[in-house]
N, C-alpha and C positions, 0 to 999 in steps of 0.2 A: 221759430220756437214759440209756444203758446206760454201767454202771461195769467197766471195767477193773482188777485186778491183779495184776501182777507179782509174783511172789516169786522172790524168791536168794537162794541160801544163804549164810549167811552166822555166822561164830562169835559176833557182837554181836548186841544186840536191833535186833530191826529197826524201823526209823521209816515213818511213815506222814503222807507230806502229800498236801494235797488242792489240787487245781484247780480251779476253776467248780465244775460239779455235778461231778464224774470225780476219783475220790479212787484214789490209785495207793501201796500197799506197797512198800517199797523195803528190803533191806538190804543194808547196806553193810559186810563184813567187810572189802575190799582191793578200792579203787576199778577195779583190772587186770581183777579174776576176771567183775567186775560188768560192767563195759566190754566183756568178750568175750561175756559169756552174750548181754546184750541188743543187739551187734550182730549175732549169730550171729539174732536173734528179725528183727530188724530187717530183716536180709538176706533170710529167709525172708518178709517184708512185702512188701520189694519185689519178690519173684518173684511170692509171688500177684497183687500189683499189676500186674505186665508179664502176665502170663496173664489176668486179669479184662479188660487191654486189648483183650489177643487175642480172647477170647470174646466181648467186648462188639463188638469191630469186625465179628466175624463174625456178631451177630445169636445167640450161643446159649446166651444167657443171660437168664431172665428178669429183672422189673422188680424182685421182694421181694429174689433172689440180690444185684441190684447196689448193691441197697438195706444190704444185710448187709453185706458186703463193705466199701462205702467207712465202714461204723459203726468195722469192727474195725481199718481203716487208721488211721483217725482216732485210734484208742485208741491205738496204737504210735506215732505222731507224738509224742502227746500225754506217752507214757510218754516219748520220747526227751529230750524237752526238760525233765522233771522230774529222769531222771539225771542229764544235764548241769549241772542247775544243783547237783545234791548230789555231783558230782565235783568243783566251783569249792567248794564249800562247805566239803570234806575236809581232814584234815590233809597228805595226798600228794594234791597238785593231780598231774594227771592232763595232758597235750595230746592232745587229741582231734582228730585231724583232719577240717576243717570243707573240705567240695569247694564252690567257690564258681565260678560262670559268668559271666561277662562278654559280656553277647551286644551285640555290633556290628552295626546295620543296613545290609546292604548295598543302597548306591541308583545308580542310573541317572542320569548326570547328560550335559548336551549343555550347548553350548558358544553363547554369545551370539552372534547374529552380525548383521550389517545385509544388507537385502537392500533388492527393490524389493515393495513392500504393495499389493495392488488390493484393491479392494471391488467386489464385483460382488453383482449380483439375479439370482438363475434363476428364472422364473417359468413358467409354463404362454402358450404363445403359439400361435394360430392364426390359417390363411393363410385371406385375405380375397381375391376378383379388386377391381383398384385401381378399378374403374367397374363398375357392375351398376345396368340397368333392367328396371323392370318395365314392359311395354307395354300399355297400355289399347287399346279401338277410342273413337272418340274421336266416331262417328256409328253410327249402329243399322242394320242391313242383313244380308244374308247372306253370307259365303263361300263369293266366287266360284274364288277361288285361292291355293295354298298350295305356296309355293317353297321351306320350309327343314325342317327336324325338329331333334331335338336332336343338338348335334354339328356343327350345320353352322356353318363357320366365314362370316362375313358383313361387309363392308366398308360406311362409310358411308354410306346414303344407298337400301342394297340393298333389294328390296320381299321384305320375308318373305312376308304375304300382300294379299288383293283384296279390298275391299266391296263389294258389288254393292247400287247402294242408287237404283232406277229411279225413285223420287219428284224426288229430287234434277236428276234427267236432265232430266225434263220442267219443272223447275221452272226449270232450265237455259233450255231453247228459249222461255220465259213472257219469262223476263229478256230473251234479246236481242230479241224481239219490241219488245219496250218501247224499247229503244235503238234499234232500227232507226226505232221512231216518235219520239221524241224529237230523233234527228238531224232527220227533218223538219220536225219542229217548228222545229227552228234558220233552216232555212232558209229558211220562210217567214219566221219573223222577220226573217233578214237582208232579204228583200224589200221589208217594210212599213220596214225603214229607209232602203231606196231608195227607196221612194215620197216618204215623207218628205223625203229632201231633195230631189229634183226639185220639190215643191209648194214646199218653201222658198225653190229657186232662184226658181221663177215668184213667189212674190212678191216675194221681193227685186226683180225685175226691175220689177214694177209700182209698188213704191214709189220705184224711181227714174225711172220714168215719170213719175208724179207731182210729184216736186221738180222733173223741167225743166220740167214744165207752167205747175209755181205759179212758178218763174224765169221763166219769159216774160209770165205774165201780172204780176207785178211791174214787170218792164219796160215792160208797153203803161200798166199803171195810172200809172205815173209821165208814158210820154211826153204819156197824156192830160190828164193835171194839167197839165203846163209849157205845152199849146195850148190849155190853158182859162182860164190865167192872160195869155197872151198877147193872145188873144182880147177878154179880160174888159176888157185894159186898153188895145184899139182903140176898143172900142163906147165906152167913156170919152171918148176922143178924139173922137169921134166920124167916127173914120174907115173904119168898119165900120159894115153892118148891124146891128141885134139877134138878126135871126135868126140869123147866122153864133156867136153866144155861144148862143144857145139850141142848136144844133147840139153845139159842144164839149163842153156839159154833160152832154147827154144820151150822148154816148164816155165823159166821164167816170166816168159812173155804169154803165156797163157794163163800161168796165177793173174796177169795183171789184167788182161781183158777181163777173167770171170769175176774177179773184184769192180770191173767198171761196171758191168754188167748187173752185179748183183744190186750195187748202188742206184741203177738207174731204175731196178725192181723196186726197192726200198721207197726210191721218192715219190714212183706213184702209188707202192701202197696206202701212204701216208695221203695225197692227196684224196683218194678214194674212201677215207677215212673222213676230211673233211668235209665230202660231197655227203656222204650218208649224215653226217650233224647236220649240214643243212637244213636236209629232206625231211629230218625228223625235227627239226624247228617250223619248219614249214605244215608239215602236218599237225605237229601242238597249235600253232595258231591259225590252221581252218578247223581243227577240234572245237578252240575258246571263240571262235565266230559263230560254231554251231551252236553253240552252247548259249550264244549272245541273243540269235537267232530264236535261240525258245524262250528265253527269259521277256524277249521282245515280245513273243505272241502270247506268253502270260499277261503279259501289263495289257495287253489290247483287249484279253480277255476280260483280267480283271476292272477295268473301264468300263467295260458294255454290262458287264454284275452290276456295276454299282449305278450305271443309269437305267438297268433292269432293275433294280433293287427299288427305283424311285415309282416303278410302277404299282409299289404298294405303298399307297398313302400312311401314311402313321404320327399317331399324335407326340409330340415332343416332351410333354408333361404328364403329369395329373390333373383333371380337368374335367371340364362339362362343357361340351358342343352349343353352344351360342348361336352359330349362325350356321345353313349349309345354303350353299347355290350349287349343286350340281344335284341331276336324277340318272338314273341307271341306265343306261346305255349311249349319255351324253358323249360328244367329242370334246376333250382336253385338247389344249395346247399349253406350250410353256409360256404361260404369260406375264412372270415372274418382275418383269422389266415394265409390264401396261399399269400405271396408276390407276388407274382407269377401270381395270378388270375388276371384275369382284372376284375372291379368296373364294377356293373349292367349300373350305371350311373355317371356319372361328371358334379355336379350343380359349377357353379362360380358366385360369389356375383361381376357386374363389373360395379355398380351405381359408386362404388369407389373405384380405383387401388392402387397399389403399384410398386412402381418405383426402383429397384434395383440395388443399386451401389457399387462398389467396389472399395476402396479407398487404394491408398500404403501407405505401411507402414510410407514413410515418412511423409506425408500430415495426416496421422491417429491421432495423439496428440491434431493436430487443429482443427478437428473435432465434432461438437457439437447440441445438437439438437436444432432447430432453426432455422442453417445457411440457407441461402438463396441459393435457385439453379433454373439453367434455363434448359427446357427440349427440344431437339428436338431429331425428329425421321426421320429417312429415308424413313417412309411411310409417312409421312406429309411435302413433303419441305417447307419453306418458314413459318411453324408456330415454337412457339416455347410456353411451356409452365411451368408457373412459380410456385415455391412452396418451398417449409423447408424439413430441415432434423425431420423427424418425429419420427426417433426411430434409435438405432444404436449397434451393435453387441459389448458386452460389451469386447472380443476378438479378435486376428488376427486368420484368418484361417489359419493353419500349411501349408500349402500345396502352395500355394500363396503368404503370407505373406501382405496381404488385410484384413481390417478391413469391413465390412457389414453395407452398412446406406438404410434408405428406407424411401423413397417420397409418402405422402399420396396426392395424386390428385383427384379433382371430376369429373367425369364420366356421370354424366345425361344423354348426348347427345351418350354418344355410340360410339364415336369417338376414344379414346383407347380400340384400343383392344390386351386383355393378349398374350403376345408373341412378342410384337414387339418391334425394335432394335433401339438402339439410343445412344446419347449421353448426358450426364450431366457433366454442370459446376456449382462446386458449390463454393460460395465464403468463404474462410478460414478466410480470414484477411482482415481488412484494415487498411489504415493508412493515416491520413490528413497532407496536408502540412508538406510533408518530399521529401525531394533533392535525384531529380531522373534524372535516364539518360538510354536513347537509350540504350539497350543491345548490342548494338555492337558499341557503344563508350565505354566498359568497358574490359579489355583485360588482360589476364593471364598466367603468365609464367609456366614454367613446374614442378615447388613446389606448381603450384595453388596462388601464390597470386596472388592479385585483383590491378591493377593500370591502371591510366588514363595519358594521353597525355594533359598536360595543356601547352597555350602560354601565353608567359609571355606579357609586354607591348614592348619588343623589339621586338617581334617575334622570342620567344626563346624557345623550349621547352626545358619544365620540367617534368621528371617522376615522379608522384605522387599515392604514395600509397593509398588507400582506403579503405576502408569495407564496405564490401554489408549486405543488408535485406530483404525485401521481393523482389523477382525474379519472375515478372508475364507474362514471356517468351516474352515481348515488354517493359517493362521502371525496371530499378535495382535500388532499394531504395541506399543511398549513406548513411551509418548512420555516416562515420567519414572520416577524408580528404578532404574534399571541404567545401565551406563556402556557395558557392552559388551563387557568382560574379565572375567562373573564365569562363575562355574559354577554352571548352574542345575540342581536336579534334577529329572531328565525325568517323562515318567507312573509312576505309584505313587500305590495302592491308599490305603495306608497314612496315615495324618497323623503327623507331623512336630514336632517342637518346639524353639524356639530353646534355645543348647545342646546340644542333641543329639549323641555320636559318630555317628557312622558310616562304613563304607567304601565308598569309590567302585569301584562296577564298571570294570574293563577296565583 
């Protein structure tokens, strides 16, 4: 370290005291003479001082120069405050005028106030059409016809295009072939169940042929018993021949054969009664076969209809053609099952979109169907368009950590169209009349807490703690630590300490 000293003149010896390592000469004849030399020194300090600023601000000074400079400043500091104290030391105490600053920070201060607090998300959102299909061919053939291209607007049910699939066709005329025979089939059956019961009438009828036979013969068997008994008991008497008993007997015995006789007709009338039920059970149920038979080669028919049916493409909604990958006389197949494949066609329902947003996880609890949200798009500046949260993913996607909301909007005009980029704010919260402030009148130390810069009526600050609530990236709810009436100090740079003067701007 480099030594400075001072000499003055002076009619006394002069003394010599020392500082740290900077020993400084001093005499002291009449503290007055001493006092002017070395502020006249001092003065000339601080001029080279204000000119080394100058040259230093202006870059024209080098590093060793500024280096020199603040050594020799230091030395005059150094020297000034070794006078000073050997003018307090003297026998004529000396007042030295000491210039002394008070500097006052002036701050920015705003005014507490209550207001109403939203919380909102603005997120990245894009428009979806509210239905979109992909259209497979859903049987294998060629294209025979093609009614729409992209752009063509299409109503339900309309044939975009044709399969032409001739197997089918002929496989068609096999089918009713078959039903034409199978109705026949019925009909003979119904026949043989005509038959059938005509044989059944005729026997029935035989087997009551039979029972009046064996009733009559009943009858004669009995009347020849009571003339054989009668008989029997003249020869007794002997008022009769025996021939005339011999005669009775032999009636007798004839009523009784033609009574067995007749019985034995009887039981197979009745039998020939049950054969013809049979026959006609039998022919009812190759009738309901026949009949089974055609129904069966309806359903084969009506099967090869409805996978003929798929030969004509048709859009499922209302809609405008988005995409087509197929040209006219292309080979389909059914590739319904290929991920892989690209869709004949791509119908989109876009009378009414869907708006897709993706919300964090923080902001996701608040979220609710209903909430109100404003839409704008980078291909529409200057509009913006308004609507609800209309449905919402009842999960966070794993991957993101975003919950799923979607904005039903109407479309009439054509104006959204699916695909394009925007943004959405949608409102979470609100809160009326609650004490709010500036986001950047609210300030945090490095544990995160929350405090404010209040002045008091001296113009004194005070640090005051706080707790926040809804945060809508421009005003922070205040829910504790302010009343409402204080003066808080606005943005500044600077940090602050309780105590502190300062003056309030304006």
């Amino acid at each position: 370290m480099r030594t400075y000293r001072i000499f003055l003149r002076s009619r006394t010896p002069a003394k010599t005291t020392s500082f740290g390592t900077a020993s400084t000469s001093v005499t002291t004849p009449t503290i007055g003479r001493r006092y002017q030399r070395f502020s006249l020194r001092a003065d000339r300090a601080q001029t080279n001082l204000n000119g080394l600023g100058r040259r230093y601000a202006f870059g024209r000074i080098d590093r060793k120069t500024r280096s020199m400079t603040r050594n020799r400043i230091a030395g005059f500091a150094l020297a000034s405050g070794i006078i000073l104290g050997a003018a307090i030391g003297c026998d004529h105490p000396v007042a030295v005028p000491v210039a002394t600053t008070a500097t006052t920070r002036s701050v920015p201060t705003i005014a507490v106030s209550t207001q109403s607090v939203e919380r909102t998300a603005t997120q990245p959102a894009t428009v979806h059409a509210f239905h979109e299909a992909r259209i497979f061919a859903k049987t294998s053939g060629y294209v025979s016809k093609l009614n729409v291209d992209i752009g063509s607007k299409v109503e339900t049910g309309d044939v975009l295009a044709v399969v032409k699939i001739p197997e089918m066709t002929a496989q068609m005329g096999r089918e009713e072939a078959a039903i034409l025979r199978l109705t026949a089939g019925v009909a003979q059956a119904k026949a043989q169940v005509a038959v059938a019961e005509a044989r059944l009438i005729s026997a029935d009828s035989t087997r009551q042929q039979a029972v009046a036979e064996e009733q009559r013969a009943n009858a004669q068997l009995k009347a020849d018993e009571a003339e054989h008994g009668r008989v029997a008991d003249l020869v007794k008497q002997r008022a009769v021949a025996d021939r005339l008993l011999d005669e009775a007997t032999n009636r007798l015995e004839a009523a009784r054969a033609a009574k067995a006789a007749v019985t034995a007709t009887t039981a197979a009338a009745a039998a020939e009664v049950e054969v013809a039920k049979a026959r006609r059970a039998a022919a009812e149920a190759d009738l309901s076969a026949a009949k089974a038979d055609v129904e069966v080669g309806k359903m084969r028919r009506r099967e090869l209809e409805a996978l003929m049916s798929y030969a004509e493409i048709r859009s499922p909604f209302d809609g405008i053609v988005v995409e087509r990958h197929v040209e006219l006389g292309d080979l389909v197949r059914n590739s319904q099952n290929n991920a892989t494949t690209k869709p004949l066609f791509v119908v989109a329902q876009t009378n009414k979109v869907r708006v897709r947003v993706a919300i964090p996880e923080r902001d996701a609890p608040l979220a609710n169907v209903g909430d109100t949200a404003s839409i704008t798009l980078q291909a529409l500046p200057g509009e913006s368009f308004s609507g609800t949260i209309s449905r919402l993913a009842g999960g966070l996607e794993q991957s993101t950590r975003t919950i799923l909301v979607e904005i039903d909007l109407p479309n009439d005009d054509a104006k959204l169209i699916p695909g394009m980029f925007g943004q959405a704010t949608i409102l979470l919260d609100e809160r009326a009349d609650q004490v709010a402030l500036p986001a950047s009148a609210v300030r945090y130390d490095e544990k995160g807490r929350s405090y404010v810069y209040v002045v008091d009526s001296d113009e004194t600050i005070q640090v005051v703690d706080v707790a926040t609530g809804v945060d809508d990236g421009h005003h922070i709810e205040i829910t504790s630590g302010l009343t409402g009436r204080e003066r808080v100090v606005g943005p500044l740079l600077q940090r602050l300490s309780a105590g502190q003067k300062v003056h309030v701007e304006g």
